[in-house]
N, C-alpha and C positions, 0 to 999 in steps of 0.2 A: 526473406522467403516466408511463404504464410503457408498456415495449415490448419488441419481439422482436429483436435483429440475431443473425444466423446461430445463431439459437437459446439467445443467450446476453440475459439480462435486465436491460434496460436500464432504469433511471430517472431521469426531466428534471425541475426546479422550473425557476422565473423563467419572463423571456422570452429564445424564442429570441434577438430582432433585438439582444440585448443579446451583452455582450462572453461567450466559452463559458470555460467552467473545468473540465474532467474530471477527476476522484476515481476511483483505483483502489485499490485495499482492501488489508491486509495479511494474512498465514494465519493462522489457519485462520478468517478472519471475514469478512463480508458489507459490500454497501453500506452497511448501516447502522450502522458505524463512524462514517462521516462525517453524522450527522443535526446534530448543531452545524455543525458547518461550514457544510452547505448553508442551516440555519434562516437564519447571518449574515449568507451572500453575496447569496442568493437572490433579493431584493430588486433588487442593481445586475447584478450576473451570470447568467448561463443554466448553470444545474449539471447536470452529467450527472454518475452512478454509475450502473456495471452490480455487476453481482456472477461474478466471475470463473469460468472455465468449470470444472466440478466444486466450487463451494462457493456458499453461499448457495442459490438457488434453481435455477440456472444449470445444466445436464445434466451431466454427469460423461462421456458416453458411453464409451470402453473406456478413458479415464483414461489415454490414455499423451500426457502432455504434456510440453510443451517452454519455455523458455522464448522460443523464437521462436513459436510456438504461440500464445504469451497477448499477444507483439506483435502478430501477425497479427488475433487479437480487437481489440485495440486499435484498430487502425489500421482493421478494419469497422466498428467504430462510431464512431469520425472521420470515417469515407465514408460511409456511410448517414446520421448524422446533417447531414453537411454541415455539420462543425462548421470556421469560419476560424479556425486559427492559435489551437488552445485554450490556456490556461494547464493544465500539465500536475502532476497532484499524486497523491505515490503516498508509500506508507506501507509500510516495511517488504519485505516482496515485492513489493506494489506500488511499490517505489519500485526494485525489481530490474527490473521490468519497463519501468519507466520511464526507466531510463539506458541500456537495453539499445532502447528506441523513439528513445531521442534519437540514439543511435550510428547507426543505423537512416534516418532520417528527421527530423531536426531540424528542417530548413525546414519540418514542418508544424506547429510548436509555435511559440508568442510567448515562453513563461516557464514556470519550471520549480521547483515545489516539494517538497523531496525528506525526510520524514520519517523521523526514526530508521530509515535505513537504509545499506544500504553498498556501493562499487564490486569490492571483491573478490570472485572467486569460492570456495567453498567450497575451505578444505582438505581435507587427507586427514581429518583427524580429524574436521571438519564433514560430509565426505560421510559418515565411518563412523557418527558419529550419524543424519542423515536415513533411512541404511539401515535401523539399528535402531529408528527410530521405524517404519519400516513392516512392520520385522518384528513389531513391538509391537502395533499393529493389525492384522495377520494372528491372531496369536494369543490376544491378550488382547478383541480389537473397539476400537472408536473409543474409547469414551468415555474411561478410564483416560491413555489418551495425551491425549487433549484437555483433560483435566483439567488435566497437568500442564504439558503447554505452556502453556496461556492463562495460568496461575495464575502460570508464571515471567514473562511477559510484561510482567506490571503491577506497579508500583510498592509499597513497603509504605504509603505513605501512601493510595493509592486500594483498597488489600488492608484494610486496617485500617477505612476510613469509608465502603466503600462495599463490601458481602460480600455483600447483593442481588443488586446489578446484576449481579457478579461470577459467582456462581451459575447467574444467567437467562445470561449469555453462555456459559460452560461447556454449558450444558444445551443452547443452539439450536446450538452448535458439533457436541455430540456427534450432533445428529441430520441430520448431511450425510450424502450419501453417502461410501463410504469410500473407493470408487474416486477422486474426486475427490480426497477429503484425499492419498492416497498417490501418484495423478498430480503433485499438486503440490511434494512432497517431492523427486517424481522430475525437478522441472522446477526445481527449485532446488540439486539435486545438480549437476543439468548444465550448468547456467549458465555463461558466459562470464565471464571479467573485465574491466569497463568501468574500469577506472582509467586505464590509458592513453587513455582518451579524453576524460578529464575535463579536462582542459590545450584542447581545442577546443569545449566548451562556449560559444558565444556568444549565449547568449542569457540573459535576467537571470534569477539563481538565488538562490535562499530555503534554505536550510538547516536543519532544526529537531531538536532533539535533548531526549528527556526529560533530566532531570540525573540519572536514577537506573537510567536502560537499562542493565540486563546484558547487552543482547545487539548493540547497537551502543553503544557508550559513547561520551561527549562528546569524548574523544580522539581517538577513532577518525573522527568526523563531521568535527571539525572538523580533522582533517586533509586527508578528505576534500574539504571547505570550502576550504583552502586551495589545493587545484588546479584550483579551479574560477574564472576570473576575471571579479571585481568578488563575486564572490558573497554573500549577509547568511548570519550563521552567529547561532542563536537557542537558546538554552539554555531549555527550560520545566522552573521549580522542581515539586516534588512529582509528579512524572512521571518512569516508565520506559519501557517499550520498545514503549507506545500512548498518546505526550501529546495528539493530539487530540481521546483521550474522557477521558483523566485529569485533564487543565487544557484545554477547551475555552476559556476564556475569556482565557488568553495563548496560544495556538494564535493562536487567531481575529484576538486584538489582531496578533501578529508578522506573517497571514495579511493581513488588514486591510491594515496599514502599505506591509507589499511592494508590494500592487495598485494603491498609490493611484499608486505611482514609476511605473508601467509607463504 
């Protein structure tokens, strides 16, 4: 089922009256990063993905985003859906967006899934790249930059056996708008750092890390991992820095497992 919340585009599988799980997506890509996932859950859980405001389908409007901004999304389509106490699962930015909700608003979550992603914010040198990627698309246009992002993103084992799929995602990435892609950049520069809050995290947390991410590495997660208490910290073999579409099926299994604890 598809829908509108404050203009941003939201989409439901399952039944509601079932337990909810909301999926937020990582950059520069779309809900339908998680179509495994939800094909799995969807069954026992009530799946919501939107596609974040300026990517996917979702409006861009003058692109000057925050990352309180994409909590503020978040937390409308929690209230408008009337979703209780979702399990919360975020990938990558989406998983910035989601440590930065839990610091936020925690009691409105049961559990919390947090893929290859990370509590620090941007250093100097991370901010000076994000700048230069949007100068990159001022000048050169989207695509080139999206190229090379997406392409470092994923693994050499899903680069290798899967250059299709790979291509079609490059290709539906370039054709956002750009405002979006560069709002987002700008909401990732500005980010907070939620480390210091990961030590008050209480509620049950999943950890998931490709083995082959360059861009959060397994070190980095699970140390992450470590200051979060009771937390499961998940290694997926032949996966980099998007294991839920590069090994959906130990995703799923590790995603599986956590849910049945809760």
């Amino acid at each position: 089922m598809n829908l509108t919340v404050k203009d941003l585009a939201v989409f439901t599988n399952g039944n509601p009256n079932k337990k909810p799980i909301i999926f937020v997506h990582g950059f520069p890509l779309d809900h339908f990063m998680w179509d495994k996932q939800v094909e799995f859950l969807s069954d026992d859980f009530y799946c919501v993905r939107y596609d974040i405001r300026g990517l996917g389908v979702s409006p861009a409007g003058d692109g000057q985003f925050t990352m309180e901004s994409f909590v503020d999304d978040l937390e409308s389509v929690i209230d408008e859906l009337k979703l209780n106490k979702p399990v919360l699962c975020g990938l990558s930015m989406g998983g910035y967006i989601s440590l930065r909700a839990l610091e936020r608003m925690q009691d409105k979550f049961s559990a919390v899934i947090l893929c290859d992603t990370r509590s620090e914010s941007d250093n100097n040198e991370g901010k000076l790249k994000r700048a230069a990627g949007i100068k990159r698309i001022n000048t050169e246009g989207l695509a080139p930059f999206t190229k090379d992002f997406i392409t470092n993103c994923y693994g050499e084992h899903y680069k290798q056996n899967n250059k299709t799929d790979l291509e079609k995602r490059i290709i539906k990435s370039s054709q956002f708008d750009p405002a979006g892609v560069k709002g987002s950049l700008l909401a990732m520069l500005g980010r907070n750092d939620t480390s210091e809050f990961l030590g008050r995290i209480n509620i049950p947390a999943l950890i998931i890390c490709g083995e082959d991410d360059a861009l959060t590495s397994p070190a980095v997660m699970k140390s992450m991992a470590e200051k979060i208490n009771g937390s499961e910290f998940v290694i997926i073999k032949n996966s980099g820095h998007l294991s839920p579409i590069e090994n959906p099926e130990e995703v799923n299994k590790a995603i599986g497992d956590f849910l049945k604890k809760l």
